[in-house]
C-alpha positions, 0 to 999 in steps of 0.5 A, a space after each residue: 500500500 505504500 508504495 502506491 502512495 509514495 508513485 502517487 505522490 511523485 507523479 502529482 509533484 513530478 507533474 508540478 515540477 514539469 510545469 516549472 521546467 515548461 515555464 523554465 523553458 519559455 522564459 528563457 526562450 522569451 530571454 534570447 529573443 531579448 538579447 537577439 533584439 539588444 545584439 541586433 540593435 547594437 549592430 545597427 547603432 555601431 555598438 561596441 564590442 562590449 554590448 555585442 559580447 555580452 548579448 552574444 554571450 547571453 544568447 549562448 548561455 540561454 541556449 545552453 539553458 534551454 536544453 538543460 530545461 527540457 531535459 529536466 522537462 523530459 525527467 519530469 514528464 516520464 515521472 509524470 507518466 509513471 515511468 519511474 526511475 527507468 533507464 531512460 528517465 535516469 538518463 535524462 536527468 543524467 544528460 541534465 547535469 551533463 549539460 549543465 556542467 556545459 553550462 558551468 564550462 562556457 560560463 568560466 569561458 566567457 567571464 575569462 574572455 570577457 575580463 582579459 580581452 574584452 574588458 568586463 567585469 565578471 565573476 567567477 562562479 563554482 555555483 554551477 559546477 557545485 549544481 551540475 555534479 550534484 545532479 550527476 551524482 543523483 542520476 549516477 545513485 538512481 542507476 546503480 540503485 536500479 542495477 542492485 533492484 535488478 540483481 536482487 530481483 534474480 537472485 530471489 
């Protein structure tokens, strides 16, 4: 009977959290349409290097968002649906972290070539990195969790 209860209540807040990534998603959509209008207006007023950088830049990281989000949205979705920690879940939210430490790696890129050639302003940040392995690790405990439930499974 528990058991029951503990799906049930995954896929109710599994259904919340989808939402959230789908929100996610569109916002940051909405976001490099925003930067795409500031870099092309820069352009057309002669901008200089700085605004071209960072609106290009932004572009880029908001991209790299974007795909970190669905591939949350899709985690979240196959729980939705109550397909519960099967492969194919746990890599989508494994590919989730993946990305993200994508993220964390053009993001020290940019504020590295920001700061020494453009001339910015930017802070280093370990905030993603510390995010992005954290959910490597779930994704990483979810899989050999399924791989010991399958190996207890044959054995009784």
């Amino acid at each position: 009977m528990k058991n029951f209860q503990n799906k049930a209540n995954i896929i109710k807040v599994s259904r919340q959290l989808r939402a959230v990534a789908r929100l996610a998603i569109l916002l940051w959509a909405l976001g490099i349409l925003v930067f795409l209008l500031v870099l092309s207006t820069g352009l057309r007023n002669g901008g200089n290097v700085r605004t071209i950088y960072l609106a290009s830049g932004g572009v880029t990281e908001m991209g790299l968002a974007i795909i970190i989000s669905r591939h949350f949205f899709r985690f979240f979705d196959r729980l939705n649906k109550g397909e519960l920690f099967d492969a194919t879940t746990v890599g989508c939210l494994y590919a989730a972290g993946r990305w993200w430490l994508g993220y964390w790696v053009v993001d020290w890129l940019f504020a590295f070539v920001g700061n020494g050639w453009v001339g910015t302003k930017m802070d280093y940040s370990f905030g993603q990195l510390f995010a992005s392995l954290t959910v490597i690790f779930v994704a990483w405990l979810l899989k050999e969790a399924q791989e010991l439930q399958t190996e207890q499974s044959l054995t009784v």
